[in-house]
PyMOL Python script that loads the backbone (N, CA, C, O; Angstrom):
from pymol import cmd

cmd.read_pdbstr("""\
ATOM      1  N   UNK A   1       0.851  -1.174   0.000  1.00  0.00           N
ATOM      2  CA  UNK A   1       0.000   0.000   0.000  1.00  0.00           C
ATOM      3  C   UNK A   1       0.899   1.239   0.000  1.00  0.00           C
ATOM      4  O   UNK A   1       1.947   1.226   0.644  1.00  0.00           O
ATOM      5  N   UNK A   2       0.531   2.268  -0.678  1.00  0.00           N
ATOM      6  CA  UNK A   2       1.294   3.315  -0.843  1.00  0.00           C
ATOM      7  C   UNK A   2       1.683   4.708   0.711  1.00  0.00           C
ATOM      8  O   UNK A   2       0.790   5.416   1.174  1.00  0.00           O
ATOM      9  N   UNK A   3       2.334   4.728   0.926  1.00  0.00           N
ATOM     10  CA  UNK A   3       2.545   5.653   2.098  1.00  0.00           C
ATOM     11  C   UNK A   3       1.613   7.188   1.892  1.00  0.00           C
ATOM     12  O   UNK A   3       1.681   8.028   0.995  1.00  0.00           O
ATOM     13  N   UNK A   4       0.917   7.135   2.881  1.00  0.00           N
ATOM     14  CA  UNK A   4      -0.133   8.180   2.926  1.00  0.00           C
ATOM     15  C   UNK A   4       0.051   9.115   3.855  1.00  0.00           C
ATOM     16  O   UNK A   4       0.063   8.644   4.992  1.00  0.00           O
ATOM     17  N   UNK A   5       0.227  10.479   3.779  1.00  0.00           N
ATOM     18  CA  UNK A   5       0.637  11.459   4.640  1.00  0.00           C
ATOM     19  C   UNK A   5      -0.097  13.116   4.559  1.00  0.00           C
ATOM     20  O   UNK A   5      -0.508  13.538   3.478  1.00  0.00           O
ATOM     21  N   UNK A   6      -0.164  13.728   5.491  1.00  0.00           N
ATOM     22  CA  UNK A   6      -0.741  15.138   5.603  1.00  0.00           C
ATOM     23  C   UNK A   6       0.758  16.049   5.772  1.00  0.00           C
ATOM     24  O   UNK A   6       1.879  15.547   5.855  1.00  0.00           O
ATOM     25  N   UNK A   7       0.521  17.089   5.789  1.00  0.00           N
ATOM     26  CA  UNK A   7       1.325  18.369   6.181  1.00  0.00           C
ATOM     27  C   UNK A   7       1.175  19.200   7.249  1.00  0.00           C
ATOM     28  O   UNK A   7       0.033  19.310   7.696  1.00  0.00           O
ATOM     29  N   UNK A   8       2.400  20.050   7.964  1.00  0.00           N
ATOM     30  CA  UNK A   8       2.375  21.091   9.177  1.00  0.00           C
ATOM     31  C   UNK A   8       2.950  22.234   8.562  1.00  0.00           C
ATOM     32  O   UNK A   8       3.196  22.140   7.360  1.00  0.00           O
ATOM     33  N   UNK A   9       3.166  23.110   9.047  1.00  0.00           N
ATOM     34  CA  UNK A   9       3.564  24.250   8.539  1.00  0.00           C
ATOM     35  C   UNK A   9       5.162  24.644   9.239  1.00  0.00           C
ATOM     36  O   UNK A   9       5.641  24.071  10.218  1.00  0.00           O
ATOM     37  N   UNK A  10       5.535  25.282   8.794  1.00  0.00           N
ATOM     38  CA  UNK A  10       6.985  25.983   8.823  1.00  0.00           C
ATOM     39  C   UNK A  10       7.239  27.489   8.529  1.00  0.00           C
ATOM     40  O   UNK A  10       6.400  28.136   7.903  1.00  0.00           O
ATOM     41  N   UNK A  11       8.006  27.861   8.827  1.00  0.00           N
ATOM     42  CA  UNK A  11       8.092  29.334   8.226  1.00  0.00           C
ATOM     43  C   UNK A  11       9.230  28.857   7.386  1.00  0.00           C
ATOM     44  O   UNK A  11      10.048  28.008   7.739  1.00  0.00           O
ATOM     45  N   UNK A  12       9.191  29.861   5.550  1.00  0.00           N
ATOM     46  CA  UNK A  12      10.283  29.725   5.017  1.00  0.00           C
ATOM     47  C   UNK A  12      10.709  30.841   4.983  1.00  0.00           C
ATOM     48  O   UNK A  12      10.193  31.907   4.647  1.00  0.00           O
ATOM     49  N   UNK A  13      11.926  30.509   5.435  1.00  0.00           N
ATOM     50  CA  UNK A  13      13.190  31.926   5.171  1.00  0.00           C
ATOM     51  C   UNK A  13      12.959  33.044   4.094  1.00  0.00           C
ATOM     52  O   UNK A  13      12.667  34.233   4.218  1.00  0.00           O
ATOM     53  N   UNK A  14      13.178  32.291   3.041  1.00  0.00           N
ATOM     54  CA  UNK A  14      12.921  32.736   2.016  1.00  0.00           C
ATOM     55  C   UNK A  14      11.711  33.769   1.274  1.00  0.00           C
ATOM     56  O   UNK A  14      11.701  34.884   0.753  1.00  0.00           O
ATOM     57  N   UNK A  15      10.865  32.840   1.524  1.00  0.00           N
ATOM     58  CA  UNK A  15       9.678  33.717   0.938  1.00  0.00           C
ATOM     59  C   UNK A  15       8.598  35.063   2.052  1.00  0.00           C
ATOM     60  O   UNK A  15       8.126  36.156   1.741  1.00  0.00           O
ATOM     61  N   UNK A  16       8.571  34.038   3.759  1.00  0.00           N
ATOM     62  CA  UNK A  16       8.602  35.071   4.457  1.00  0.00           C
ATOM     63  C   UNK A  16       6.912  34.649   4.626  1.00  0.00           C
ATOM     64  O   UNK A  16       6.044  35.469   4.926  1.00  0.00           O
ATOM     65  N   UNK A  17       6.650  33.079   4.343  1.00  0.00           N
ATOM     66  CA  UNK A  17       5.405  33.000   4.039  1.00  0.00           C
ATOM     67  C   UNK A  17       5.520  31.478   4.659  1.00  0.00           C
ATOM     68  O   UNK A  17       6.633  30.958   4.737  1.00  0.00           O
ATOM     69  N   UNK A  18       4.337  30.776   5.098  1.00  0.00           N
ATOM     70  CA  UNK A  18       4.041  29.826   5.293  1.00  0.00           C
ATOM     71  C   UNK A  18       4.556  28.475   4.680  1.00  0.00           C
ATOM     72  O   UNK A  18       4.140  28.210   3.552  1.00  0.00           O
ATOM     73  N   UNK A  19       5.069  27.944   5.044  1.00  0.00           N
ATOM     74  CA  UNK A  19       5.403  26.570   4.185  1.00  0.00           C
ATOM     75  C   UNK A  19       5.026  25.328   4.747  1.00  0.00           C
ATOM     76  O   UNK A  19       5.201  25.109   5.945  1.00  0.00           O
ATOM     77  N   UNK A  20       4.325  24.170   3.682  1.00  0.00           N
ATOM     78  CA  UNK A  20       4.174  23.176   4.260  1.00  0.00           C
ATOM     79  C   UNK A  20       5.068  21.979   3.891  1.00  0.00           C
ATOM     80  O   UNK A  20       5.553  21.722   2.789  1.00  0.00           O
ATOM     81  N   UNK A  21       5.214  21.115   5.367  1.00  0.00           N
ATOM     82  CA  UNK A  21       6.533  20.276   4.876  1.00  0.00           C
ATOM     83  C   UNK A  21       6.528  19.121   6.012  1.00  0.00           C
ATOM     84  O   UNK A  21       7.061  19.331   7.101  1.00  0.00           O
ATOM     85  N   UNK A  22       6.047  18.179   5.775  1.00  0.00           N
ATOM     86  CA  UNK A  22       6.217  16.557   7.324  1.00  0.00           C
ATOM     87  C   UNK A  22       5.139  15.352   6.550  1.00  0.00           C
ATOM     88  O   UNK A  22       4.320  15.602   5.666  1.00  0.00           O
ATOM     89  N   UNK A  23       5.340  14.394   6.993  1.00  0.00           N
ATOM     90  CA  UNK A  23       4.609  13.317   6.663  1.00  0.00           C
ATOM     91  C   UNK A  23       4.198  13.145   8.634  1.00  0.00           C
ATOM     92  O   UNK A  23       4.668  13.281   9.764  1.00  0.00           O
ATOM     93  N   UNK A  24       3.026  12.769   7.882  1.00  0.00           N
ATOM     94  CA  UNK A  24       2.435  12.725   9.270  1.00  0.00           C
ATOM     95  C   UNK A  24       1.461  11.145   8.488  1.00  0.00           C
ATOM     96  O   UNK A  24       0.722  11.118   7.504  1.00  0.00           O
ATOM     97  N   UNK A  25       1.856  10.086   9.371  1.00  0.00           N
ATOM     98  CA  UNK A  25       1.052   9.079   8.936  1.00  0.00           C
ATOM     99  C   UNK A  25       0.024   9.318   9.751  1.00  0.00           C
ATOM    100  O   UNK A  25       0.130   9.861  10.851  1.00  0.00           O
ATOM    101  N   UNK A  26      -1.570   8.708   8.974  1.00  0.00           N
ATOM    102  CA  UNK A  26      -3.140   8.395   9.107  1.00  0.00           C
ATOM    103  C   UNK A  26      -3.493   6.895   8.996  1.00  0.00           C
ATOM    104  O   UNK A  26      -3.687   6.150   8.036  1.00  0.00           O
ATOM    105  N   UNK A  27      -3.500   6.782   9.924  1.00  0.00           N
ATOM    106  CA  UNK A  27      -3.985   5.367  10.333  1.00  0.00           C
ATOM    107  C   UNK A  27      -4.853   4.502   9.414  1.00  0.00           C
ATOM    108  O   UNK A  27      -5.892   4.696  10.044  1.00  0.00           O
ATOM    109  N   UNK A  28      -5.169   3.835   8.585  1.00  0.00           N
ATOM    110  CA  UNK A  28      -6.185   3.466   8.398  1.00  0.00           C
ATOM    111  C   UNK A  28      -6.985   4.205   6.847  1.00  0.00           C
ATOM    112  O   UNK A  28      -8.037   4.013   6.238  1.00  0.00           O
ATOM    113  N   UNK A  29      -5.641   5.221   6.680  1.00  0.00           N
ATOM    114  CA  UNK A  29      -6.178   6.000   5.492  1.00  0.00           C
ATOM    115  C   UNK A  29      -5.310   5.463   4.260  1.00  0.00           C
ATOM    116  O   UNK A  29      -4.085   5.587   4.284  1.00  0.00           O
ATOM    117  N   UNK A  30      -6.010   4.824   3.113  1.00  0.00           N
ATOM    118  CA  UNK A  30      -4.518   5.045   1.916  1.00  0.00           C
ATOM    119  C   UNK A  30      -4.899   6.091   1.068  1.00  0.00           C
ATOM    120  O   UNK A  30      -5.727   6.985   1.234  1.00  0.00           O
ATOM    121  N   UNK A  31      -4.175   5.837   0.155  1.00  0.00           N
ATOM    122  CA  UNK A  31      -3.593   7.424  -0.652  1.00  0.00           C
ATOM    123  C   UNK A  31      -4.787   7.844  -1.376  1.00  0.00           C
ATOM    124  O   UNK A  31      -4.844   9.068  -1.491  1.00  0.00           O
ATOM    125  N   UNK A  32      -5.907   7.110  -1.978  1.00  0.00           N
ATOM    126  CA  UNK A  32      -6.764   7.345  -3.035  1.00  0.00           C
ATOM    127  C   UNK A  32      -7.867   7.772  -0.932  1.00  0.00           C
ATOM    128  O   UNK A  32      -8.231   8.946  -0.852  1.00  0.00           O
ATOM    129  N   UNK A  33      -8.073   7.248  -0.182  1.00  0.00           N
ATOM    130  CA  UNK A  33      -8.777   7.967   0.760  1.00  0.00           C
ATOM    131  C   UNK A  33      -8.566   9.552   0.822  1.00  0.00           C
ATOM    132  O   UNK A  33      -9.347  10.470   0.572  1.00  0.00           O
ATOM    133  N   UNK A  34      -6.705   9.546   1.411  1.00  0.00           N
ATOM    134  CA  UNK A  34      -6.541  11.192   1.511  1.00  0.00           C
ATOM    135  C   UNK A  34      -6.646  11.890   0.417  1.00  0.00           C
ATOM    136  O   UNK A  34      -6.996  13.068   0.491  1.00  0.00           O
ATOM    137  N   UNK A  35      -6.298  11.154  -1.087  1.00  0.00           N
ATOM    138  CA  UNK A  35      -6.757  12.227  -1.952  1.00  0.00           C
ATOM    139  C   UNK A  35      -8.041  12.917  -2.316  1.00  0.00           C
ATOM    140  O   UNK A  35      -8.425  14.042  -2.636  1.00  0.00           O
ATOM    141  N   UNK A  36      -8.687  11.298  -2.044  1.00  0.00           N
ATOM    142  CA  UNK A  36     -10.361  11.876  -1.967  1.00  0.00           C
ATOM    143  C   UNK A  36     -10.498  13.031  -1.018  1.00  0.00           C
ATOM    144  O   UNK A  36     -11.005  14.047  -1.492  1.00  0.00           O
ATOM    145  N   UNK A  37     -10.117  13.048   0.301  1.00  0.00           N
ATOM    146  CA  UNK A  37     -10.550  14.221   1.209  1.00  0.00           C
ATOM    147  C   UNK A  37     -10.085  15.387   0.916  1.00  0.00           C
ATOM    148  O   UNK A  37     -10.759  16.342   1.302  1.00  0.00           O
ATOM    149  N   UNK A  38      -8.861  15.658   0.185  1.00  0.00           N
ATOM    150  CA  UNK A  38      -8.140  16.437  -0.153  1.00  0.00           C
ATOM    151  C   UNK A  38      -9.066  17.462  -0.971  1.00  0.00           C
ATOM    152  O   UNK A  38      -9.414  18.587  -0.612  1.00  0.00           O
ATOM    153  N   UNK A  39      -9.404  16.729  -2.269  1.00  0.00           N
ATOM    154  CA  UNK A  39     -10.609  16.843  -2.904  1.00  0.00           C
ATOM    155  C   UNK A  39     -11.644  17.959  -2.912  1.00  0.00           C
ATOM    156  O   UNK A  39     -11.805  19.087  -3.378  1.00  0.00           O
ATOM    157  N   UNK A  40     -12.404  16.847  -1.978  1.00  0.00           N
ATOM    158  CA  UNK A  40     -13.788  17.042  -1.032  1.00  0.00           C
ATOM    159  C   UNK A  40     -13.342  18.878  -0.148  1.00  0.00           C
ATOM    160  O   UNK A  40     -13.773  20.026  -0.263  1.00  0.00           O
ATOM    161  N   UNK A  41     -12.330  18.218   0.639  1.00  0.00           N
ATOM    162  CA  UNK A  41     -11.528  20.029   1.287  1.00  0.00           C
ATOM    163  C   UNK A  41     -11.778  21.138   0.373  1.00  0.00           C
ATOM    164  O   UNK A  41     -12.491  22.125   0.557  1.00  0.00           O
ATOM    165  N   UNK A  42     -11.011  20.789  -0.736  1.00  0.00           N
ATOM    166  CA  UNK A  42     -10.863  22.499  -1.816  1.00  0.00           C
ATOM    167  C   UNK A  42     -12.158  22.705  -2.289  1.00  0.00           C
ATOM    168  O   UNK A  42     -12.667  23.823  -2.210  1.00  0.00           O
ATOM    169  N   UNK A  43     -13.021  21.315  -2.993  1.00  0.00           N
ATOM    170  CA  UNK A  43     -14.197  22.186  -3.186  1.00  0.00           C
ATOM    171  C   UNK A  43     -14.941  22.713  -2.279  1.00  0.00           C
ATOM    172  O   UNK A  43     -15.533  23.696  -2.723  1.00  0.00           O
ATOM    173  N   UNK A  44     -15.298  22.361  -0.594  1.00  0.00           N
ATOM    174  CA  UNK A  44     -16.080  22.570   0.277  1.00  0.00           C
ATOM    175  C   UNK A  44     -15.448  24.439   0.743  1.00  0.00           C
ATOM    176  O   UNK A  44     -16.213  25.354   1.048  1.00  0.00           O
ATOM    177  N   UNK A  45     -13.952  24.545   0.666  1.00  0.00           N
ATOM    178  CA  UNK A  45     -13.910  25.729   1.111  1.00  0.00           C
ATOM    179  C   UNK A  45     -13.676  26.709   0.364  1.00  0.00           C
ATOM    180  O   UNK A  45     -13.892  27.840   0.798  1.00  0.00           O
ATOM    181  N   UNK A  46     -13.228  26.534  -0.813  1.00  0.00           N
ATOM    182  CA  UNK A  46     -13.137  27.338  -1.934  1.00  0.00           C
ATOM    183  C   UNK A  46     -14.327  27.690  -2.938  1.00  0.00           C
ATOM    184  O   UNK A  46     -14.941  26.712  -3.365  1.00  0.00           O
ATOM    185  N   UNK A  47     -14.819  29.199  -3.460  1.00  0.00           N
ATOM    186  CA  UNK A  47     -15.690  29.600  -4.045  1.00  0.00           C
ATOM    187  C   UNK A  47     -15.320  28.957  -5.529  1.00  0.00           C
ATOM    188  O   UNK A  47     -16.020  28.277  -6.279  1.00  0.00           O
ATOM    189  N   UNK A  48     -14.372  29.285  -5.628  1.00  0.00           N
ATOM    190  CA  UNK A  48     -14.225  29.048  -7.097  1.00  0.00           C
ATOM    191  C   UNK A  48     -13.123  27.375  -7.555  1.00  0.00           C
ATOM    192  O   UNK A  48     -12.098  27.728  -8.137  1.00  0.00           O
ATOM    193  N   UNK A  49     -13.173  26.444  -7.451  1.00  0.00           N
ATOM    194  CA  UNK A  49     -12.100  25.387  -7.140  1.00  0.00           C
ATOM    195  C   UNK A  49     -10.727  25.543  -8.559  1.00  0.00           C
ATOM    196  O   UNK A  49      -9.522  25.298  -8.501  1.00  0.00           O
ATOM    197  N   UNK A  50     -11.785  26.163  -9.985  1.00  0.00           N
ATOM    198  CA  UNK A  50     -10.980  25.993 -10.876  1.00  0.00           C
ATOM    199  C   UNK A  50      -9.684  27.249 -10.805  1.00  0.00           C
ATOM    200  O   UNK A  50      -8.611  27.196 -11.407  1.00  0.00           O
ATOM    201  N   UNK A  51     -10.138  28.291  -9.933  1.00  0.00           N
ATOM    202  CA  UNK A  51      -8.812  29.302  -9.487  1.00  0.00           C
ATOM    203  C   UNK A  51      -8.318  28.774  -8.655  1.00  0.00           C
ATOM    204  O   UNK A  51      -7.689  29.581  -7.970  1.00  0.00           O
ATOM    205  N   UNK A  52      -8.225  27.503  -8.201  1.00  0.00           N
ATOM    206  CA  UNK A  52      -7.484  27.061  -6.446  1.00  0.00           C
ATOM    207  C   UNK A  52      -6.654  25.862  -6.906  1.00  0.00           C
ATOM    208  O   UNK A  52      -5.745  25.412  -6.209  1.00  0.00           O
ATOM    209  N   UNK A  53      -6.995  25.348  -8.118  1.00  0.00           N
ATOM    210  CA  UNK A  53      -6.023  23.798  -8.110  1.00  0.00           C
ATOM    211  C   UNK A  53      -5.270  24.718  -9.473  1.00  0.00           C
ATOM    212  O   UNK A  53      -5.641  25.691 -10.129  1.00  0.00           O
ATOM    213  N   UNK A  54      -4.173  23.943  -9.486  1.00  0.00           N
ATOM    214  CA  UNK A  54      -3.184  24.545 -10.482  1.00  0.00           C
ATOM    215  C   UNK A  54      -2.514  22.989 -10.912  1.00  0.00           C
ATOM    216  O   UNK A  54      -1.891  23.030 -11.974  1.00  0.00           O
ATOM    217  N   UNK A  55      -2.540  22.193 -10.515  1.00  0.00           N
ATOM    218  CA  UNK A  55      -2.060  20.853 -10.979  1.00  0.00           C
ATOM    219  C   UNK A  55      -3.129  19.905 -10.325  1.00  0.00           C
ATOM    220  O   UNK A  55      -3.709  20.181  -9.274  1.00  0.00           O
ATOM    221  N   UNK A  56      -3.333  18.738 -11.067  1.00  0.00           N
ATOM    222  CA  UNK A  56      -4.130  17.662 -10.772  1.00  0.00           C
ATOM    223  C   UNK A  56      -3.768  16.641 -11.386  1.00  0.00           C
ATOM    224  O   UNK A  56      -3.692  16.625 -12.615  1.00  0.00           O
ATOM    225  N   UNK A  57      -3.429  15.416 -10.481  1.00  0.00           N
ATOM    226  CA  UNK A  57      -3.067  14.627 -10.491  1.00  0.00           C
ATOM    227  C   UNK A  57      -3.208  13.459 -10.552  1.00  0.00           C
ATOM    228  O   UNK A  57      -2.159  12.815 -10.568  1.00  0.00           O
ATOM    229  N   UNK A  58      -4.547  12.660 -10.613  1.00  0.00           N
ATOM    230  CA  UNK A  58      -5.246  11.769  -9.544  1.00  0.00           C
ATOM    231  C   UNK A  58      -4.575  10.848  -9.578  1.00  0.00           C
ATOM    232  O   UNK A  58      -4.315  10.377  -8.470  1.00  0.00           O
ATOM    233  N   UNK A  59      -3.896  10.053 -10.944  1.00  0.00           N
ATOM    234  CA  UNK A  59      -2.813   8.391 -10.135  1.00  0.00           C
ATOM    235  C   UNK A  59      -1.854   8.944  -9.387  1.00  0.00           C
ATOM    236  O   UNK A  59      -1.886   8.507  -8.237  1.00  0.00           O
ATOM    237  N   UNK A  60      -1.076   9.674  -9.566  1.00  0.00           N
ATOM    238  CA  UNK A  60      -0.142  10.437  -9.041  1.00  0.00           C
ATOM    239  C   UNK A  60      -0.828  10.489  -7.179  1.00  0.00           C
ATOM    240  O   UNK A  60      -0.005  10.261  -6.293  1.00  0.00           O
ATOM    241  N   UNK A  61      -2.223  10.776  -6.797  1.00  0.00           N
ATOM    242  CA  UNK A  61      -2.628  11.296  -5.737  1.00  0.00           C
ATOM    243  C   UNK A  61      -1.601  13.093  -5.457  1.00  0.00           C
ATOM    244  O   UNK A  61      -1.083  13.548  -4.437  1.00  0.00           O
ATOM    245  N   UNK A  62      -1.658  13.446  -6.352  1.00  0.00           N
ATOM    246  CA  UNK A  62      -0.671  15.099  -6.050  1.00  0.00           C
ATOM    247  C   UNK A  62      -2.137  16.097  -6.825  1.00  0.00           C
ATOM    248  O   UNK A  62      -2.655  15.927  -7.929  1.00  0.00           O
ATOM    249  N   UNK A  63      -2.444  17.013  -5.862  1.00  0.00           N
ATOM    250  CA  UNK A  63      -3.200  18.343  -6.024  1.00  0.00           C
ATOM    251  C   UNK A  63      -2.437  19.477  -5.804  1.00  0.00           C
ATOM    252  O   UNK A  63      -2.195  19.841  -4.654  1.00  0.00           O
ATOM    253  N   UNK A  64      -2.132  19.927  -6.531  1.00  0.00           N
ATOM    254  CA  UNK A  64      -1.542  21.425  -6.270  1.00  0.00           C
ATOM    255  C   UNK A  64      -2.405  22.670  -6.325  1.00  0.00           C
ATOM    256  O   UNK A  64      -3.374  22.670  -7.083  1.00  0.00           O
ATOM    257  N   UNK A  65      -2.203  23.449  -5.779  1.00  0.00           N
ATOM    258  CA  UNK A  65      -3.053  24.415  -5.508  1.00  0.00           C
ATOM    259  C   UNK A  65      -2.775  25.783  -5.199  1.00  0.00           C
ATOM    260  O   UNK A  65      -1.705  26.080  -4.667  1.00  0.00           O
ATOM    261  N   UNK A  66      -3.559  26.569  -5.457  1.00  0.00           N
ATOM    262  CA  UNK A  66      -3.164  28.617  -4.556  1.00  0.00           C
ATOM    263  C   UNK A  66      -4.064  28.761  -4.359  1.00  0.00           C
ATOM    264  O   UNK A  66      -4.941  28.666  -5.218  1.00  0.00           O
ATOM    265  N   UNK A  67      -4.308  29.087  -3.027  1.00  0.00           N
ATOM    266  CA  UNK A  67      -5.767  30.332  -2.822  1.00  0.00           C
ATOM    267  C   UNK A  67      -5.337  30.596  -1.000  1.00  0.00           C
ATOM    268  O   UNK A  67      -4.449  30.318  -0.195  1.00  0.00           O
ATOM    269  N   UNK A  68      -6.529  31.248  -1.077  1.00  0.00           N
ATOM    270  CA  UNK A  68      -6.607  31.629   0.532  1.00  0.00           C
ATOM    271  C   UNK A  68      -8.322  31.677   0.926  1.00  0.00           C
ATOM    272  O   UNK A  68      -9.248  31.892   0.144  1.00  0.00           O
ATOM    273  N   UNK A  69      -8.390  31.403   2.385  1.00  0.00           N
ATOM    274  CA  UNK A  69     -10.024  31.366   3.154  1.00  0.00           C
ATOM    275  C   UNK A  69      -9.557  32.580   4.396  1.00  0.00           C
ATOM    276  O   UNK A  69      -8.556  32.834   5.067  1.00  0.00           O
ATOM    277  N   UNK A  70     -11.072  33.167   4.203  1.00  0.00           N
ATOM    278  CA  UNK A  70     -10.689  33.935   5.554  1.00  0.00           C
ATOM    279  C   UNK A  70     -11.317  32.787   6.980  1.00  0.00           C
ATOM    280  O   UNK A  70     -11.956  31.736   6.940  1.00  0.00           O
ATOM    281  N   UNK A  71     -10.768  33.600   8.130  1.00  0.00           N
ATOM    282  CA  UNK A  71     -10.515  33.283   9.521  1.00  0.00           C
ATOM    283  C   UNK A  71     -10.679  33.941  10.300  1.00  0.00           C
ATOM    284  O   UNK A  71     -10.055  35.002  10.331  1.00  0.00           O
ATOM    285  N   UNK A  72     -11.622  33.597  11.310  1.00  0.00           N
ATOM    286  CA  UNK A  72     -11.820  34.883  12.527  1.00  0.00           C
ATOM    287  C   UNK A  72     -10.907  34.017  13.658  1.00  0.00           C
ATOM    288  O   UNK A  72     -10.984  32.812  13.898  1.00  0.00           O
ATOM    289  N   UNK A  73      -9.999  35.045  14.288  1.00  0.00           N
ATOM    290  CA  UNK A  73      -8.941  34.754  15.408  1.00  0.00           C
ATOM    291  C   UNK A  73      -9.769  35.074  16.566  1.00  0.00           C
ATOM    292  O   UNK A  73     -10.615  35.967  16.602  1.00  0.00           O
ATOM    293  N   UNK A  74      -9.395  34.109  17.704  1.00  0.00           N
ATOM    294  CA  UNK A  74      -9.924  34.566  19.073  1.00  0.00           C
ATOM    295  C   UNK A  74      -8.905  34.358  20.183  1.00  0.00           C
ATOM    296  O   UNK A  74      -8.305  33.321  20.465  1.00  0.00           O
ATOM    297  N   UNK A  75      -8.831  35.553  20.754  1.00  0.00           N
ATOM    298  CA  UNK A  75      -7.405  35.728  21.439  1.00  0.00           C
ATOM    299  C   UNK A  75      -7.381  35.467  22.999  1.00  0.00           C
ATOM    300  O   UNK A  75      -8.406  35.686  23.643  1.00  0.00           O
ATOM    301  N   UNK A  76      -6.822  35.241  23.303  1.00  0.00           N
ATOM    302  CA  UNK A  76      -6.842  34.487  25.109  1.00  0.00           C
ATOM    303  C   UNK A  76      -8.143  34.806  25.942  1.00  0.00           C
ATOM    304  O   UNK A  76      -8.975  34.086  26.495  1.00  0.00           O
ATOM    305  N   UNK A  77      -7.978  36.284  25.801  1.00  0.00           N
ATOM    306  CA  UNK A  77      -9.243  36.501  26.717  1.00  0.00           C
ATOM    307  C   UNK A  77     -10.858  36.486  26.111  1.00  0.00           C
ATOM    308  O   UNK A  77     -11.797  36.995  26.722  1.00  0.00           O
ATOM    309  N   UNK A  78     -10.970  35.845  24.879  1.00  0.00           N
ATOM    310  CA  UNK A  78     -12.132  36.178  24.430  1.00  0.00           C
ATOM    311  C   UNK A  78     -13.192  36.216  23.219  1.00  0.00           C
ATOM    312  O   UNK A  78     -14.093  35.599  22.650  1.00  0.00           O
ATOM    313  N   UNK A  79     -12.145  37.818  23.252  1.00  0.00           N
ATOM    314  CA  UNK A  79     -12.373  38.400  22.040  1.00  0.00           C
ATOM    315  C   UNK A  79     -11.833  38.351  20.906  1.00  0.00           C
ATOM    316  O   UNK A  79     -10.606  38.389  20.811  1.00  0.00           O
ATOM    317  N   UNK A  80     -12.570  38.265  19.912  1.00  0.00           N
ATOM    318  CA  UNK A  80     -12.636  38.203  18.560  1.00  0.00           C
ATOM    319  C   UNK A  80     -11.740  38.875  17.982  1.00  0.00           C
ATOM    320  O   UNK A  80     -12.112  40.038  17.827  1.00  0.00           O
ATOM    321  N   UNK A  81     -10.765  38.682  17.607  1.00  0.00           N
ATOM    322  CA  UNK A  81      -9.764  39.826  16.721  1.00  0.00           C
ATOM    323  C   UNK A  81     -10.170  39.770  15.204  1.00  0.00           C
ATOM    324  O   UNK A  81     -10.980  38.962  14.748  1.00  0.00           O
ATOM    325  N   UNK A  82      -9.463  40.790  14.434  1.00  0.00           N
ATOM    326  CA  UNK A  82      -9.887  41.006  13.058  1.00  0.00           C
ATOM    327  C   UNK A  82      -9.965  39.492  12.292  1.00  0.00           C
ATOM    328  O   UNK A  82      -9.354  38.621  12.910  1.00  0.00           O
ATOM    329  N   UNK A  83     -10.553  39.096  11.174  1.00  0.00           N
ATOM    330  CA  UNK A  83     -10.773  38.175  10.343  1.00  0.00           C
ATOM    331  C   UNK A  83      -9.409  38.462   9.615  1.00  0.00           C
ATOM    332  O   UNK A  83      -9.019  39.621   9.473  1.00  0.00           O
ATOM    333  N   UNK A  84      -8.612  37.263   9.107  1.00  0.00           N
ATOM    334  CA  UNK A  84      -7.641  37.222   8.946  1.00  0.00           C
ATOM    335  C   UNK A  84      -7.382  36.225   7.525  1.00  0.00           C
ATOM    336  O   UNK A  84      -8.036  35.214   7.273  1.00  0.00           O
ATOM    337  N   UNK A  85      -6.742  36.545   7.043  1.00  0.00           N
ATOM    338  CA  UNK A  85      -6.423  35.363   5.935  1.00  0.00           C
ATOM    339  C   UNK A  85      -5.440  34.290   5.714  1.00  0.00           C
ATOM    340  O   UNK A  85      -4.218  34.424   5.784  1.00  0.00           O
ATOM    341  N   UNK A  86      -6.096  33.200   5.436  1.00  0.00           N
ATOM    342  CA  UNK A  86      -5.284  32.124   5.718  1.00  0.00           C
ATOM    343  C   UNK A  86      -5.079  31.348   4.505  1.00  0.00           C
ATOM    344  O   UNK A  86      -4.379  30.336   4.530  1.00  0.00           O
TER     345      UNK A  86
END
""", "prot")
cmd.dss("prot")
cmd.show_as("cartoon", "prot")
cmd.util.cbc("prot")
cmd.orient("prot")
């Protein structure tokens, strides 16, 4: 069965921007599962999916993608800080 893995984030030096980068094994998931969810993810949070994938892959299981969702932050004590983009 093919090794099936998610991502964490990093900061890159370089760009000064978010990077994702770890294999994190899922129990019980193989690769055509996480790709399915993967999937299922971009269209459920993205308005538009055909501006968000930029490569597609499916034997491969590789989606590439750009976009951003907004995010409301809530900070220790509470309150709601500005909506933020993620």
């Amino acid at each position: 069965m093919p090794v099936a893995h998610a991502q964490t984030t990093h900061p890159d030096s370089l760009a000064h921007a978010a990077a994702y980068q770890q294999v994190v094994p899922v129990p019980g998931a193989s690769a055509d599962d996480l790709y399915a969810r993967v999937r299922e993810w971009v269209a459920l949070t993205f308005d538009d999916v055909h501006q968000v994938v930029q490569f597609d892959a499916p034997a491969r299981h590789l989606l590439i993608g750009s976009g951003f969702t907004r995010g409301t932050v809530r900070r220790a004590n509470g309150k709601v800080a500005k909506t933020m983009l993620f």
